[in-house]
C-alpha positions in Angstrom: 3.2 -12.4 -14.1 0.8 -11.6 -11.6 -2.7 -10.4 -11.0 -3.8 -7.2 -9.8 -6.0 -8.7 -7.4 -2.2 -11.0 -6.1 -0.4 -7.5 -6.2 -3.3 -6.3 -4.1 -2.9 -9.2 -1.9 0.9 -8.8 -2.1 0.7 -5.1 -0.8 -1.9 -5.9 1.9 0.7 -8.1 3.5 3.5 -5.5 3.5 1.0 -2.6 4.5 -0.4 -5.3 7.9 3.0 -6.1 8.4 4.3 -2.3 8.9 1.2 -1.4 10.7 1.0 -4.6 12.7 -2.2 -5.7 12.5 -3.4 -8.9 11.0 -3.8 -9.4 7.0 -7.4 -10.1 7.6 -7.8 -6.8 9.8 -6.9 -4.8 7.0 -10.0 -3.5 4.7 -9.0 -2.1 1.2 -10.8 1.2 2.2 -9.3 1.3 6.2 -8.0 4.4 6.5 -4.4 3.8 8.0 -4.1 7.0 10.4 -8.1 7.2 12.1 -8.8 3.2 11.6 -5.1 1.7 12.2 -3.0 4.7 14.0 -0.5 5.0 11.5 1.6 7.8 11.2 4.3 9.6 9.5 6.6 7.0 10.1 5.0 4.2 9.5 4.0 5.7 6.4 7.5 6.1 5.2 8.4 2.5 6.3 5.8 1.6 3.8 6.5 3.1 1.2 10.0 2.1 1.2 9.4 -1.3 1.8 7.0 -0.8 -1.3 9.6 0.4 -3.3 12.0 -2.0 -2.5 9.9 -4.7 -3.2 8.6 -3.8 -6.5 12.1 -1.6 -7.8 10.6 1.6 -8.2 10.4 5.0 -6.9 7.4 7.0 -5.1 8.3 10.8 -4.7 7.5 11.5 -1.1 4.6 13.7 -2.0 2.3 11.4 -3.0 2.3 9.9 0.4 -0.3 12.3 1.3 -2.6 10.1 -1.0 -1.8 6.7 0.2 -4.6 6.9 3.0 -5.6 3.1 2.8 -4.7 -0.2 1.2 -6.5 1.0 -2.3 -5.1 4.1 -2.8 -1.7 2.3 -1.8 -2.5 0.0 -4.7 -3.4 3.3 -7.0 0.0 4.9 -6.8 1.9 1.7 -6.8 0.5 0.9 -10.2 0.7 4.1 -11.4 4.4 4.3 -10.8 4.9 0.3 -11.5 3.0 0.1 -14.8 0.2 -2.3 -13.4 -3.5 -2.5 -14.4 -5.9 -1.1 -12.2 -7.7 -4.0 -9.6 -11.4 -5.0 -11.3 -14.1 -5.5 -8.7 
């Protein structure tokens, strides 16, 4: 089973990959549209390779919340049944 703080690492590598940048450019709090020029698509791409990954489902709407890498980690959990990442 793994960690949250693997997971973590596990979702910063699909969330670099879809926005191509580097693992290592990627902060936790980054926000993906002003710091990385996401958008709507590449948002979508994530989440499905996020859901894909892991076997679950994220209605649509909570997109709007998945701003950066923690908040991606916040809602993946949530839906996942994960423990929350401990500083």
């Amino acid at each position: 089973m793994s960690t949250a703080n693997e997971r973590l690492e596990e979702l910063r590598d699909v969330v670099a990959e879809v926005l191509e940048v580097e693992t290592e450019e990627l902060t936790d709090e980054g926000d993906f549209q002003a710091d990385y020029e996401a958008d709507s698509l590449r948002a979508i791409e994530m989440l499905a390779r996020i859901e894909k990954k892991y076997r679950i489902e994220i209605p649509q709407k909570e997109l709007a919340e998945m701003r950066n890498l923690k908040t991606v980690y916040e809602v993946t959990a949530r839906h996942a049944g994960w423990q929350p990442v401990t500083a």
